[in-house]
C-alpha positions in Angstrom: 102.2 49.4 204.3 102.7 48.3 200.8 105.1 45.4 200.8 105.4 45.6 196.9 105.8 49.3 196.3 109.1 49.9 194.8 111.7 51.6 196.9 112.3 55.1 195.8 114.8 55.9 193.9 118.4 56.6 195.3 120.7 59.3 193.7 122.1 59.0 190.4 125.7 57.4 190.7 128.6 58.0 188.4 132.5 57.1 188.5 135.4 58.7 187.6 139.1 58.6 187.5 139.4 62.1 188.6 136.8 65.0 189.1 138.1 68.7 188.7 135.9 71.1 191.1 135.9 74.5 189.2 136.0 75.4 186.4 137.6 78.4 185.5 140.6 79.5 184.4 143.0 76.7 187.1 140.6 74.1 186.4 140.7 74.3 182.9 144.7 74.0 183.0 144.7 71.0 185.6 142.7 69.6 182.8 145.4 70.7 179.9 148.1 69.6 182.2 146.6 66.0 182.7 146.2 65.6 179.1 149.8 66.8 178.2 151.2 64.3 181.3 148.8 61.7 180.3 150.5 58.1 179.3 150.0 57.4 175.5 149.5 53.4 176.6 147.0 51.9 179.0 143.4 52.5 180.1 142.0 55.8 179.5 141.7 58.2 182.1 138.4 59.7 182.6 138.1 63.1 184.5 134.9 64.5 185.4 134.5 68.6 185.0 132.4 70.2 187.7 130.7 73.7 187.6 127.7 75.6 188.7 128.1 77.9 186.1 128.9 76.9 181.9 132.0 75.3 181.7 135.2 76.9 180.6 134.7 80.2 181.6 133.3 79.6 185.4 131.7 82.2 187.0 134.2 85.1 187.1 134.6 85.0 183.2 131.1 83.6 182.6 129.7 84.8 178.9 126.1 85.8 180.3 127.6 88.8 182.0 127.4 92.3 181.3 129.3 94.0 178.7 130.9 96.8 180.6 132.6 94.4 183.1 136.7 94.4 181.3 139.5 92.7 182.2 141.9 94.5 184.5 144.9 93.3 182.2 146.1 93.9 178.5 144.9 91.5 176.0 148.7 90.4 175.3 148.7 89.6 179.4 147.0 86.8 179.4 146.7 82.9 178.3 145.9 79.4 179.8 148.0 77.6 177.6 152.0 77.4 178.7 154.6 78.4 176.0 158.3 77.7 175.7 158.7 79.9 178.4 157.4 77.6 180.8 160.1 75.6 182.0 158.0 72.2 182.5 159.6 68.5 182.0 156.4 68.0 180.1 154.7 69.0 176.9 154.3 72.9 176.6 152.8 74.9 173.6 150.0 73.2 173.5 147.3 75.8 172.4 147.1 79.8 171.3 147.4 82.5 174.0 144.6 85.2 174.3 146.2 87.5 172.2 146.6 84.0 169.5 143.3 83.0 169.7 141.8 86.8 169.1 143.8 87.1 165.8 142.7 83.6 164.4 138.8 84.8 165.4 139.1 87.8 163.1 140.7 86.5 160.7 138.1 83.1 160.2 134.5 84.1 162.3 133.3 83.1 165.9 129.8 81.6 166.7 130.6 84.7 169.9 129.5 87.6 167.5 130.5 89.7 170.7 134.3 88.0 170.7 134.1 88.5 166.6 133.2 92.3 167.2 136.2 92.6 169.7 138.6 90.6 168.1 137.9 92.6 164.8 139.6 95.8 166.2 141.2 95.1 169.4 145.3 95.1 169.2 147.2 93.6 172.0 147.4 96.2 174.4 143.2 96.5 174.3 141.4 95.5 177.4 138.6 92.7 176.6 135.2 92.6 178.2 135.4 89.4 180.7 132.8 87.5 178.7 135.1 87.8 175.8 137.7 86.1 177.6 135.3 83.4 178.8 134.7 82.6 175.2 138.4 82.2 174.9 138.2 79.5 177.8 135.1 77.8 176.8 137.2 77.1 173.2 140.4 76.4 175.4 138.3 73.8 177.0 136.8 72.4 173.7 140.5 72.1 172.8 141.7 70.6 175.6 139.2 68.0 175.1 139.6 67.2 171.6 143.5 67.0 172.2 142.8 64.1 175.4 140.9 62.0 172.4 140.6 58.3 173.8 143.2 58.6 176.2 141.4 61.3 178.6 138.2 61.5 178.1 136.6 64.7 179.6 133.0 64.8 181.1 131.3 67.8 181.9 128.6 68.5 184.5 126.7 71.9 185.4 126.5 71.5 188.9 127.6 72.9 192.1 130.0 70.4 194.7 128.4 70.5 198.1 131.0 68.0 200.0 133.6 65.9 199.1 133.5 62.5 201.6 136.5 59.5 201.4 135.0 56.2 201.1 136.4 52.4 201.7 135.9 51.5 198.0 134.4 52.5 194.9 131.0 50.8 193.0 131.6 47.0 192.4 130.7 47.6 188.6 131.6 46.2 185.3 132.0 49.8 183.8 135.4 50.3 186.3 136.9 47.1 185.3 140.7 47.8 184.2 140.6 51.5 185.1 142.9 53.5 186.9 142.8 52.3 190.8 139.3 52.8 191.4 139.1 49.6 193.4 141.0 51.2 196.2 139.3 53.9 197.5 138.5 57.3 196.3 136.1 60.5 197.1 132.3 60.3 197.0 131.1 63.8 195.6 127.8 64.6 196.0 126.2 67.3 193.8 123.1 69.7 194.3 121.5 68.2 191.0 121.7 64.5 193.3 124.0 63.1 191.5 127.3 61.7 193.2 130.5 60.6 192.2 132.8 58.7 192.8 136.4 59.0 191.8 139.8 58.0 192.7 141.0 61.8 193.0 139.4 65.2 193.3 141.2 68.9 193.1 139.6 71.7 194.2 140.0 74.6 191.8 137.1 76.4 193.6 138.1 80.3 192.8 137.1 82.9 195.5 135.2 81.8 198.3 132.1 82.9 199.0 131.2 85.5 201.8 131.4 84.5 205.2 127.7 84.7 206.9 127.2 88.0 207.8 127.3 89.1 211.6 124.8 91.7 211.4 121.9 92.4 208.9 123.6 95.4 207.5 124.5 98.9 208.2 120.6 99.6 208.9 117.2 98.2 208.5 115.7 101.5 206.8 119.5 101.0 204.0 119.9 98.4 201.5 122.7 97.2 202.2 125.0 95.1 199.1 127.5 92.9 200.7 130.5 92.3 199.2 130.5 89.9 195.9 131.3 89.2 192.5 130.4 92.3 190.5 127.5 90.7 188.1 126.1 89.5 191.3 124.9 92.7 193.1 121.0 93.5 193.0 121.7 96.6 191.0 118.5 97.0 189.8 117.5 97.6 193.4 118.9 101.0 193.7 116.9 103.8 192.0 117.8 106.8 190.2 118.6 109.6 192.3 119.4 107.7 195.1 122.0 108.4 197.2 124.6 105.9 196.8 127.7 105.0 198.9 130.7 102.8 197.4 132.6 101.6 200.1 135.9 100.7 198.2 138.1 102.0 195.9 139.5 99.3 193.8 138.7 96.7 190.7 135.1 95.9 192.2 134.1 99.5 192.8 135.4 100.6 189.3 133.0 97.2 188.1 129.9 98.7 189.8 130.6 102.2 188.6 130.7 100.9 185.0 127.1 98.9 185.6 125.5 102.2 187.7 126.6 104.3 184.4 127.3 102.6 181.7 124.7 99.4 182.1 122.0 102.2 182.9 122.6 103.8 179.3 125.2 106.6 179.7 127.9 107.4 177.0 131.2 108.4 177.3 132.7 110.3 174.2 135.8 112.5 174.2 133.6 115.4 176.0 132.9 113.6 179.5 130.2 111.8 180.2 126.2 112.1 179.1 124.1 111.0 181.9 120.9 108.5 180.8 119.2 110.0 183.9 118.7 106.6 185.1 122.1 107.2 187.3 122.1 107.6 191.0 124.5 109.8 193.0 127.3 108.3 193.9 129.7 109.1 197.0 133.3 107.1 197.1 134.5 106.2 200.3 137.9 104.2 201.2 140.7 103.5 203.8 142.7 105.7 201.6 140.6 108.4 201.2 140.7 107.7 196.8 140.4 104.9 194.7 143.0 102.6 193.5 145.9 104.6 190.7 145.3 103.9 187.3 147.8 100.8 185.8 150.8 101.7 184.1 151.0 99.6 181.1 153.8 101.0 179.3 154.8 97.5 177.2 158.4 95.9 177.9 159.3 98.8 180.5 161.7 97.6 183.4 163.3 99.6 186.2 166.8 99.1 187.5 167.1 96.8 190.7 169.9 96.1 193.2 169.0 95.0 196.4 166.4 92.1 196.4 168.7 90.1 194.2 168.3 86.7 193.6 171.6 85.9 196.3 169.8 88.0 199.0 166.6 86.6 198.5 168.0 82.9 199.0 169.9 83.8 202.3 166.5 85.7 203.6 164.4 82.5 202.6 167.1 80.3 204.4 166.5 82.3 207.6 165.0 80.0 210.5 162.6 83.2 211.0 161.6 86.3 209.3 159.9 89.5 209.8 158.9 91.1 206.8 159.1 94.6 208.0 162.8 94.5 209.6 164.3 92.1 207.4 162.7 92.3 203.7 161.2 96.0 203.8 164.4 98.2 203.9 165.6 95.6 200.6 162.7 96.3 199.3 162.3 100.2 199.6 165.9 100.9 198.6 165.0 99.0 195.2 161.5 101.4 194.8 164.0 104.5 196.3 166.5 103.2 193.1 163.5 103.6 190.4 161.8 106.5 191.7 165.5 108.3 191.9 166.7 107.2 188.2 163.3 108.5 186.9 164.3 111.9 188.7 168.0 111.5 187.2 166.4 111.2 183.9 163.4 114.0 183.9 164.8 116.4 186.6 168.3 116.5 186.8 168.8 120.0 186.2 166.4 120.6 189.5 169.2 118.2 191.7 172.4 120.0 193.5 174.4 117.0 192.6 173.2 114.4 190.4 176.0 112.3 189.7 176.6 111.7 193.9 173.1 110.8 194.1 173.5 108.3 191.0 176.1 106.8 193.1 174.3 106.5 196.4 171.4 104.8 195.2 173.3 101.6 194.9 176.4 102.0 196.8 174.6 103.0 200.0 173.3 100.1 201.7 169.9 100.6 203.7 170.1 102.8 206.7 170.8 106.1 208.3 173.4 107.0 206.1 171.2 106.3 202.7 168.1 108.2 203.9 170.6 111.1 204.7 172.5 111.3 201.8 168.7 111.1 199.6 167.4 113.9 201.5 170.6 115.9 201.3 170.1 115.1 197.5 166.9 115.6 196.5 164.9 118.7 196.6 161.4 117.8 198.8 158.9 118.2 196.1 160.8 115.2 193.8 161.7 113.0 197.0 160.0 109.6 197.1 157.6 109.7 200.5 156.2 106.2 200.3 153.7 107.2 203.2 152.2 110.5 201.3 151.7 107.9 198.2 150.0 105.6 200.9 147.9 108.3 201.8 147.5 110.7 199.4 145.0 113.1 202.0 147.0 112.9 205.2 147.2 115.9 206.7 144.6 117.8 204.1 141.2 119.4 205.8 138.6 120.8 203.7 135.8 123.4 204.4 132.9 121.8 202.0 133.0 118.8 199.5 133.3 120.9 196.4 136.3 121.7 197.9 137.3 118.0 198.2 136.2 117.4 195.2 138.2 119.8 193.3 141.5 118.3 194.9 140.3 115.0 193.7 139.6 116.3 190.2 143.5 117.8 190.3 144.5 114.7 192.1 143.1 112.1 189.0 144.5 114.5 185.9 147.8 114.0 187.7 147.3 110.6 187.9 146.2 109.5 184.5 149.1 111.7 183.4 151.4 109.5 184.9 149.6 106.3 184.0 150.0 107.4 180.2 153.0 109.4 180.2 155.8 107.1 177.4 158.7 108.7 179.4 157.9 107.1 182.7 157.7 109.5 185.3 159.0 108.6 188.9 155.0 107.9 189.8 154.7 105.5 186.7 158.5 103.4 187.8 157.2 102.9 191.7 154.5 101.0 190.3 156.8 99.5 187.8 159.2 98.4 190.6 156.4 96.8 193.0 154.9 94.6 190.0 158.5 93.7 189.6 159.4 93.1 192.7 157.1 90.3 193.4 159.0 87.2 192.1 161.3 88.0 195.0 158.9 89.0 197.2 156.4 85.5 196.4 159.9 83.5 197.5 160.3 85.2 200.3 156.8 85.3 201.9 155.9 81.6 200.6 159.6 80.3 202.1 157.8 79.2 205.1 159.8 80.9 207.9 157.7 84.0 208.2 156.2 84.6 211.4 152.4 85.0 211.9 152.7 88.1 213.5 155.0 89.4 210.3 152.0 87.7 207.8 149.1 89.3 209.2 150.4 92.9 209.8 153.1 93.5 207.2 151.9 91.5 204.4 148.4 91.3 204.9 147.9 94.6 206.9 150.4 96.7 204.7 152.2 95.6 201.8 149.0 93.4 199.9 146.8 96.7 199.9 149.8 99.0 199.3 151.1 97.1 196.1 147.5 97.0 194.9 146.8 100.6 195.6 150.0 101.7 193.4 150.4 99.1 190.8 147.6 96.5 190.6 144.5 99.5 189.7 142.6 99.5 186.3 143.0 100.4 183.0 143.8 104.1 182.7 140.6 104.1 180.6 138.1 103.5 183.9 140.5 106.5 185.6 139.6 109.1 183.0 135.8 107.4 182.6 135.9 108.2 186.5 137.1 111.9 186.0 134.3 112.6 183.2 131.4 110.9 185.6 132.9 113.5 188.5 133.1 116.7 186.1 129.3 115.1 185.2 128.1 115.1 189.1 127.4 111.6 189.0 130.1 110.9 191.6 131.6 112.4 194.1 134.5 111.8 197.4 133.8 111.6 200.4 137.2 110.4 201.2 138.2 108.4 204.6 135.3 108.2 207.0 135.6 109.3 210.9 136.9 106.0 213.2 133.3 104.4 214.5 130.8 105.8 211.5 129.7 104.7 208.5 129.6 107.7 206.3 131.3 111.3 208.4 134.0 112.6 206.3 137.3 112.7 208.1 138.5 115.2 205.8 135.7 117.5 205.1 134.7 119.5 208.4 131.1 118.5 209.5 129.5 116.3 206.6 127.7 113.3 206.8 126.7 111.4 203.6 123.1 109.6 204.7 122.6 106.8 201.7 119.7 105.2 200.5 122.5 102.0 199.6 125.1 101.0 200.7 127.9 98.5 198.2 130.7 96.9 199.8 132.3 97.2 196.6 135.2 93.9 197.2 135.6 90.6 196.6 135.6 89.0 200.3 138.9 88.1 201.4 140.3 84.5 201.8 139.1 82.7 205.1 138.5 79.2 205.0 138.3 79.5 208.6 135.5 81.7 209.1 131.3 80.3 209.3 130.3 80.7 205.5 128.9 78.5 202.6 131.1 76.9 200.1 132.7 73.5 199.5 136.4 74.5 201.2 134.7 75.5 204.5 132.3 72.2 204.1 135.7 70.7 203.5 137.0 72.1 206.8 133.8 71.1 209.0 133.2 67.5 207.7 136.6 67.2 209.7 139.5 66.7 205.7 140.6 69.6 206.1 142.4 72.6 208.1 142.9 76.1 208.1 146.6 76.8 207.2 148.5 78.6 210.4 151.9 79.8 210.9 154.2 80.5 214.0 154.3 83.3 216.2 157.3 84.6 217.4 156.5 84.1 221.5 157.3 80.8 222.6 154.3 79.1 223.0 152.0 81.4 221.1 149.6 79.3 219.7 149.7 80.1 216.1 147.7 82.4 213.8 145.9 81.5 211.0 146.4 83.2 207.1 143.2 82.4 206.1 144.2 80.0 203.5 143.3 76.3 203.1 146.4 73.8 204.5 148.4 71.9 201.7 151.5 71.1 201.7 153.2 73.3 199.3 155.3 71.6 197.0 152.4 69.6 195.3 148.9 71.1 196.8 147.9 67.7 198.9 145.1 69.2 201.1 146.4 68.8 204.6 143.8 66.7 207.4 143.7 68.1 210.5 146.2 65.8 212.5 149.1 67.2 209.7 148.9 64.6 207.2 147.8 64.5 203.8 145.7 63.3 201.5 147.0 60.6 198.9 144.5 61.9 196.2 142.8 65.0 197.4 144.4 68.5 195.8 143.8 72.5 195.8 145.0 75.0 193.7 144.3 78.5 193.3 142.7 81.2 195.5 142.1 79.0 198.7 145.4 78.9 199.2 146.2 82.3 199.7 148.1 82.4 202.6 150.8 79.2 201.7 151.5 80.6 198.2 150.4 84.2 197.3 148.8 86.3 194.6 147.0 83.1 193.6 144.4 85.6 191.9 146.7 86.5 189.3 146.7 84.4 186.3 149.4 83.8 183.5 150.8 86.1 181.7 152.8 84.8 178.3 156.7 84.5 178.0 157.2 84.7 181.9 157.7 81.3 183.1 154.4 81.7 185.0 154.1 80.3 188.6 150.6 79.2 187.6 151.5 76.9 185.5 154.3 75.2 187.9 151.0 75.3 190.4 148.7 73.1 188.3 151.4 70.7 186.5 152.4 69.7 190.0 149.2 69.0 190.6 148.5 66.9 187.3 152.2 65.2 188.1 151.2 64.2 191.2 147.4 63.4 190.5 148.5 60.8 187.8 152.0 59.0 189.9 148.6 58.5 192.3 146.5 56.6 190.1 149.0 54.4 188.6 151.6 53.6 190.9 154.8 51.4 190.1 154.2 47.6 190.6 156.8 47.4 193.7 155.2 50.3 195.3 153.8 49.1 198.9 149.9 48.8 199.3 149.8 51.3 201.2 152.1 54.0 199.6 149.0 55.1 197.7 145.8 54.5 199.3 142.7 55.4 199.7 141.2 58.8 201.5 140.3 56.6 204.3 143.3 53.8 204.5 146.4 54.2 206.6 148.1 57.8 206.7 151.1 58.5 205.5 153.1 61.1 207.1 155.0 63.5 205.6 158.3 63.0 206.2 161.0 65.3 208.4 163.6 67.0 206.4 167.0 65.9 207.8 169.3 69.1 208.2 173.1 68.3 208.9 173.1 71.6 211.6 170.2 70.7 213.1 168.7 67.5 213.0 165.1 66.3 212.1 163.0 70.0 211.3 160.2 68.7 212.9 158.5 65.6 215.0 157.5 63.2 212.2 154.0 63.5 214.1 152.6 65.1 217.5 150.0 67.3 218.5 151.5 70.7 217.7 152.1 70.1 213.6 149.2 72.4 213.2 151.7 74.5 214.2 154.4 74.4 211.2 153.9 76.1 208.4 155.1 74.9 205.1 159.4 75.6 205.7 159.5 71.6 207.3 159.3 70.8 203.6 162.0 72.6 201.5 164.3 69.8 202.0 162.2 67.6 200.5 162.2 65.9 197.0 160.9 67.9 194.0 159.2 67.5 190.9 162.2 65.5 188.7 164.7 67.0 187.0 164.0 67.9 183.4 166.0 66.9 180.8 169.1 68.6 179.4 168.7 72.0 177.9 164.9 72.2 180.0 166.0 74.3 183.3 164.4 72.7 186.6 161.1 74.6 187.4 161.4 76.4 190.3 160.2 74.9 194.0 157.1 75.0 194.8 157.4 78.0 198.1 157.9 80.3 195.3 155.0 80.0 193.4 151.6 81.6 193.8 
């Protein structure tokens, strides 16, 4: 042995403040709402940007993908920057929407010749290709940086996060003299380029998780087999022309994967249908519903009338000790839907009713119940009634004798719907999925209150309501709807509809067929469990012992309680939850993860609504910087490090009923986020600023 050779060299080290994991869309607005919170005295706070993929856009907006992946929502839909609308007690306004930022690009250039092009003769109501937006983010970021200036200075690093680990104390080094806390502890990230950090704070803005590991190798050795994915991921180029394709999904992903089978192999759509390149395979559609998702209704500043989820009812169902979603949320719910389907038939179709002015008063003097659904049926003629389960399933009950035969019901079935989608005087179709996209601010306080059951969570929300309000209101842009009509009148697609119970690819509509692919895509984004074996930083999160899988309670007494799928925080400001029930002083998630204690955390911020994503990630920044620089009086161990004494969150004292829940014992895996709705909230803003609303109601 060498005595004198030098050791070999250990990983590169670095130091931070605070490291942002993700960066996409959340990530990019912890980092605005840091620098907007940020003190205008003191050290500077430096935060560290992590990403595998070029930061900004992350990887579902990344600017190396395909052209003919769009954005599922109008340009005027969208923004990372809060407005005035934004009721925040801290800076808003502090960079241009989507909509903004496209009109200043074609007025003045882009280095993005692709975003120039676009911006040059889109309007507000266009739908951008995804890499367009990413060039918004990527100059979001650049903005966001420039704004911090010396007091938060912004690193970026082009790396994936493989685990996040507390430590005792950070690197005894000159460089961290008079920063923000790093002396007492903090988070060692190590990255796959070998480099690890170490900061006082991390948040997780991590985006969809990846796929579990899959139990089987596929639906057969002799059939490629695509697993579900993000849609510029899939080894497209694996599947040959002619082949026999099946899609296994009908919503965003599987319109995404038509568009690169089609389009990305060199056909043209024109206002004749659809010129095949040759280079297409054929293409068979399969999904739990038999068709894919309806096209969106996008009809700007259109509202329908509500009555029943109001704002009074909503608190006393959120007050509840428990709820079911189905018996005590769904009838509200449905009567609201009944009330805009019905007006829309008042308004088109009154001539067809027998007595239109006693149905306009039954709609909202009726409560739910027998009496309502008799006095609807008595009023409305069958073929304009509202059958929420014929919607559902639009082939219940329909047999066919050959799939041309399918095929030409599915042609019939699309010109309807696109007619609706597009039709200025809202037809009943186009206000149902009005009234479910409007519905959800209720809806988000209700099933985020804390007090639903796990029984309720898995099989009303996640079982029937998520893929319902999808289904109906959350499709594409009518655009991909009449793209799909032209590739079916072109032969490159065709239905197959719902397959038999126990096979892959047997009609159950269309008497003795059998589709036999050369592919198979499981055309969806995996769903959210943290819980289940997989890659990823949450679920190395999870195993290395920081984390939990969020659970609620059943309604049997001693039930042990079922899991949502989502990561455990507590609610109000995203403190990733250890397994014992306590939290982490400096260890946050946002966004998509936590699906399951907030909801719809996949949809982003639209402009002029107050947006819950916003709340989300200023809560987060709040919080993140009260940690790093606590008041002088504050006890040593009010805010310590990952690995120092735990504090316990503390019971909420009711007058009725005494402490919610044990300050701490072995069943507070068991609790769900409700213990904390008695708890303090984010300070009051100042006069004339309304008080954001509490954290169970956001996404």
């Amino acid at each position: 042995m060498n005595d004198s050779a030098a050791p070999p060299p250990g990983p590169a080290r670095a130091t931070a403040d605070a490291v942002v994991l993700g960066a996409g869309p959340r990530g990019v607005s912890v980092l605005e709402r840091l620098v907007a919170r940020a003190p205008a005295t003191g050290p500077a706070l430096r935060v560290t940007l992590v990403d595998p993929y070029p930061p900004g856009a992350g990887r579902v907006w990344w600017r190396g993908q395909p052209p003919q992946l769009l954005m599922n929502t109008m340009v005027a839909d969208n923004t990372v920057f809060p407005d005035e609308s934004v009721r925040l007690d801290a800076p808003v306004g502090t960079g241009p929407t989507f909509a903004e930022w496209l009109r200043d690009i074609a007025a003045d250039g882009h280095r993005d010749s692709a975003a120039a092009e676009f911006a040059g003769y889109a309007d507000d109501r266009a739908y951008a290709p995804r890499r367009v937006y990413g060039s918004y983010l990527v100059d979001a970021l650049e903005r966001i940086r420039a704004l911090g200036g010396g007091r938060v200075r912004i690193e970026v690093r082009t790396a994936a996060a493989r685990s996040v680990t507390p430590v005792p104390g950070s690197p005894d080094s000159p460089e961290t003299a008079g920063s923000w806390g790093l002396s007492g502890g903090g988070y060692d990230i190590a990255l796959d380029d070998g480099t690890r950090i170490t900061a006082r704070a991390a948040v997780l803005a991590t985006g969809h998780l990846e796929a579990p590991y899959p139990a089987t190798a596929g639906p057969s050795a002799k059939v490629l087999h695509l697993p579900g994915g993000h849609p510029a991921d899939y080894a497209l180029d694996a599947i040959a022309p002619d082949a026999d394709v099946l899609l296994r999904g009908g919503g965003l992903n599987a319109f995404d994967v038509l568009a690169l089978l089609t389009l990305g192999r060199g056909g043209r759509f024109d206002e004749h249908g659809y010129t095949p390149s040759g280079r297409e395979p054929r293409i068979w559609i399969t999904t739990r519903r038999g068709v894919p998702f309806h096209a969106r209704v996008d009809t700007p500043g259109v509202r329908v009338p509500t009555a029943f989820l109001t704002p009074e009812r909503v608190a006393a169902l959120a007050a509840r000790e428990r709820l079911d979603f189905h018996a005590d949320v769904v009838p509200w719910l449905t009567a609201d839907l009944e009330l805009a389907w019905y007006d829309r038939v008042l308004a088109l179709h009154a001539d067809a009713l027998p007595a239109p002015e006693e149905l306009r008063r039954d709609l909202t003097a009726l409560p739910p119940g027998p009496d309502r659904a008799d006095a609807l049926r008595a009023a409305v003629p069958e073929p304009l009634r509202l059958d929420l389960d014929a919607i559902a399933e639009p082939l219940r009950g329909r047999r066919f004798a050959h799939p041309a035969e399918l095929g030409d019901w599915w042609a019939g079935h699309l010109d309807a719907d696109l007619a609706a989608a597009t039709d200025p005087h809202l037809p009943p179709r186009a206000a149902l999925a009005v009234a479910v996209r409007q519905a959800r601010p209720a809806l988000r306080t209700l099933i985020t209150a804390g007090n639903l059951s796990g029984e309720s969570y898995r099989r009303d929300v996640l079982g029937w309501f998520n893929g319902f309000a999808n289904f109906v209101s959350g499709g594409p842009p009518a655009l991909r709807v009449r793209q799909l009509r032209a590739l079916l009148s072109a032969g490159v697609v065709a239905l197959l509809g719902p397959v038999r119970p126990g096979t892959r690819s047997t009609s159950a509509v269309v008497e003795d067929f059998t589709v036999r692919p050369d592919a198979v895509i499981d055309a969806w984004l995996p769903g959210t469990d943290v819980g289940a074996a997989g890659p990823g930083l949450v679920r190395r999160l999870i195993a290395d012992g920081l984390g939990r899988p969020h659970r609620l309670p059943v309604a049997a007494p001693g039930a042990a309680p079922l899991p949502t799928g989502a990561l455990d925080v507590r609610a109000r400001d995203g403190r990733i939850k250890r397994p014992d029930g306590t939290v982490h002083d400096a260890l946050f998630a946002v966004g998509v993860p936590l699906e399951g204690v907030r909801w719809t955390t996949a949809i982003g911020a639209r402009p002029g609504t107050d947006a819950d994503f916003f709340h989300e990630t200023d809560r987060v920044a709040q919080e993140l910087l009260r940690g790093l620089t606590p008041p002088p009086h504050a006890p040593a161990d009010a805010v310590g490090s990952g690995t120092g004494r735990r504090h316990h969150e503390r019971a909420a004292v009711r007058p009725d009923r005494g402490p919610a829940h044990p300050p701490h014992d072995a069943t507070a895996h068991q609790t769900s986020g409700r213990e904390e709705r008695d708890l303090p909230r984010t300070p009051a803003a100042p006069a004339g600023n309304p008080q954001p609303q509490t954290s169970e109601s956001q996404p």
